[in-house]
C-alpha positions, -999 to +999 in steps of 0.1 A: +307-336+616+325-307+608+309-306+567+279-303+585+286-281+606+299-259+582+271-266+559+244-254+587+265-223+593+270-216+556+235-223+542+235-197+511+260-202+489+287-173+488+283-161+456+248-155+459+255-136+486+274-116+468+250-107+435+223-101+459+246-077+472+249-059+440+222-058+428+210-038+466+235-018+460+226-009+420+187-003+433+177-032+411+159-056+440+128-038+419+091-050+430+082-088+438+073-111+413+041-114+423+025-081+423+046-078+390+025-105+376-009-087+389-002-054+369+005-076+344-027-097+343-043-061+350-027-042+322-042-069+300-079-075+307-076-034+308-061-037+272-088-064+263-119-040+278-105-016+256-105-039+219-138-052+230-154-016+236-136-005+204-155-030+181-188-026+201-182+009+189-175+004+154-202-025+152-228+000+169-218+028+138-218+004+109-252-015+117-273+011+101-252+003+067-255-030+070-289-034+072-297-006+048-277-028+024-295-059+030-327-043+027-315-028-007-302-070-015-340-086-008-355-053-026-338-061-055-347-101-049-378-093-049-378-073-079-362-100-103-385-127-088-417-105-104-395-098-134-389-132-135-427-140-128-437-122-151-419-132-180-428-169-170-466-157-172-457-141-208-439-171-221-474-191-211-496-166-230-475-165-258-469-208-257-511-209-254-513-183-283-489-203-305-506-237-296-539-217-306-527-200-339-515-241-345-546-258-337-566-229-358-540-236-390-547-271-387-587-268-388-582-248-422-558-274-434-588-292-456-621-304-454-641-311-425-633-345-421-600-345-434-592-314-408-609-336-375-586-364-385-552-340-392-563-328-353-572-362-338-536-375-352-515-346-343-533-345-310-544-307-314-578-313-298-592-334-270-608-364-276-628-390-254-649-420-265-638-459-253-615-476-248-590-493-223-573-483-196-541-498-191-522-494-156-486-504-156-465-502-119-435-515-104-433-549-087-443-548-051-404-557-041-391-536-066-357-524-050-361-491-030-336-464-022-322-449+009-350-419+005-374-453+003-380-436-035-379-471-057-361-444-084-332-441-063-322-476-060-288-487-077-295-523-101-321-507-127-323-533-148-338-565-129-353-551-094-387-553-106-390-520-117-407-508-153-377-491-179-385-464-202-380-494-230-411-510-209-432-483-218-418-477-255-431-510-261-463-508-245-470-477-263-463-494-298-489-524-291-511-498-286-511-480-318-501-509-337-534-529-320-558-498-334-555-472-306-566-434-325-554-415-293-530-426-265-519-408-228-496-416-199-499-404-169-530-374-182-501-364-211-510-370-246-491-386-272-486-377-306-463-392-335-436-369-321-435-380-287-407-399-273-401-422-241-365-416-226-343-427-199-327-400-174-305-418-151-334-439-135-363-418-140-388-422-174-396-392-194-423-380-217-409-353-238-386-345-213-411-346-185-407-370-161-433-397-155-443-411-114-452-449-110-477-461-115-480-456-150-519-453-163-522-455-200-556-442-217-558-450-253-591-441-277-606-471-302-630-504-300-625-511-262-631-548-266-616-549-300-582-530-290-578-548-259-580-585-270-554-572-299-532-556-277-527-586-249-523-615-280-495-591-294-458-594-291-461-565-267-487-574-252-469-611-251-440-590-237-460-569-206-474-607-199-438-621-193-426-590-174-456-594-149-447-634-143-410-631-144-400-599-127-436-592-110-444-563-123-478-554-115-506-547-147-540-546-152-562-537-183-599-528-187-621-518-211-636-485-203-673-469-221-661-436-221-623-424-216-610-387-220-577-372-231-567-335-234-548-320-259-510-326-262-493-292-248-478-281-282-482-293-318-450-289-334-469-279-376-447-291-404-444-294-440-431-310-466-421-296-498-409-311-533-377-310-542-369-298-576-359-327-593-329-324-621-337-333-658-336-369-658-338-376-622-367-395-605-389-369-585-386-377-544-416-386-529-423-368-498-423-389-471-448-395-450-447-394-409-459-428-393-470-431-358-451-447-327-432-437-303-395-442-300 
């Protein structure tokens, strides 16, 4: 009873007592914590007012140069855009006045008739009269991509879908079956043009080709079509449609049209000078198909 007692008299610990009393007497009891902590919290949001009023400031003075100097970035936009325009719009005039200048050398290359066939096989002129139509598309469950773009789909090979190889083929039966002028897709042919691959889309001399794929080509209707479907291409299109379902159809048409190609590249062949006693080269000469 008496530690109790003693610890109800003595509740705060001596020594306590005693730095409490020193500090009184140094003048160091100083303000209570928490009005300390309110001039602190004060002192703050005043320092905060003060950063945030300072940049609104500086943001208010420097928005006249910053929008001065975007207007100066789309002026200048705009300016290369017509300069680029334009030069796009010369390089046309000048492509058209080269294909022209081509065309013209080609009319003056020989005789009347000799000249219409120089521009019928180097496709330097438009030509219509009959003969087939030919449409070549991808099989209904060709493979699709994630865009629903049958392109895009991953397994090019067997999904039903035409190759650029396809095509090549196709192409060949055609000239090989008597066709005088052949199109895909409303761009012409010539002896020069060539069928490619890149990644999974099919190109015409670089210019790529959408499914489906109509093929116009020039000669005896009847004549080139029966020709074309009992060749080995023809064969070969056959098996394609009842093996991987790829989807043709041929017609004979009275009266089809194809434009010009969009350039004719003109060349020449020289003679070599031949050595004494050497056998003079003969110039070779440029057979039609398209690889």
């Amino acid at each position: 009873m008496s530690l109790l007692t003693n610890v109800m008299d003595h509740s705060l610990d001596d020594g306590y007592a005693e730095a409490a009393a020193r500090k009184k007497a140094a003048g160091e009891g100083g303000l209570p914590k928490t009005l300390r902590a309110k001039l602190g919290l004060a002192a703050g949001l005043v320092l905060a007012a003060l950063v945030v009023t300072v940049g609104a400031a500086q943001a208010r003075v420097a928005a006249p140069v910053v929008a001065k100097e975007r207007e100066e970035l789309i002026d200048r936009i705009d300016r290369e855009t017509d300069a680029a325009d334009a030069l796009e719009d010369d390089i046309d005039k000048l492509r058209d006045d080269v294909s022209a200048r081509q065309r013209e050398a080609l009319k003056h290359s020989g005789g009347n008739d000799r000249a219409e066939l120089v521009e019928l096989l180097s496709g330097a002129t438009e030509v219509h009269g009959p003969g087939v139509k030919l449409v070549v598309d991808d099989a209904e469950e060709a493979g699709t991509g994630a865009d629903g773009d049958p392109r895009t789909a991953s397994g090019f090979s067997d999904t039903g879908r035409v190759r650029d190889r396809d095509m090549q083929r196709v192409i060949n039966g055609l000239w090989e079956s008597g066709a005088e002028a052949v199109s895909i897709n409303g761009q012409r042919l010539t002896a020069l043009s060539a069928i490619r691959a890149a990644g999974d889309a099919i190109l015409v001399d670089n210019k790529p080709l959408v499914p489906p794929y109509t093929v116009l080509a020039v000669g005896d209707g009847r004549q080139l079509s029966t020709r074309f479907q009992d060749s080995a291409d023809g064969l070969y299109l056959h098996a394609l449609q009842e093996n991987y379902g790829i989807r043709t159809s041929i017609s004979v048409q009275d009266d089809v049209r194809l434009p010009a190609a969009p350039s004719v590249t003109v060349r020449t062949a020289q003679p070599s000078t031949a050595q004494p006693g050497t056998a003079q080269p003969n110039t070779e000469k440029s057979e039609k198909g398209t690889s």
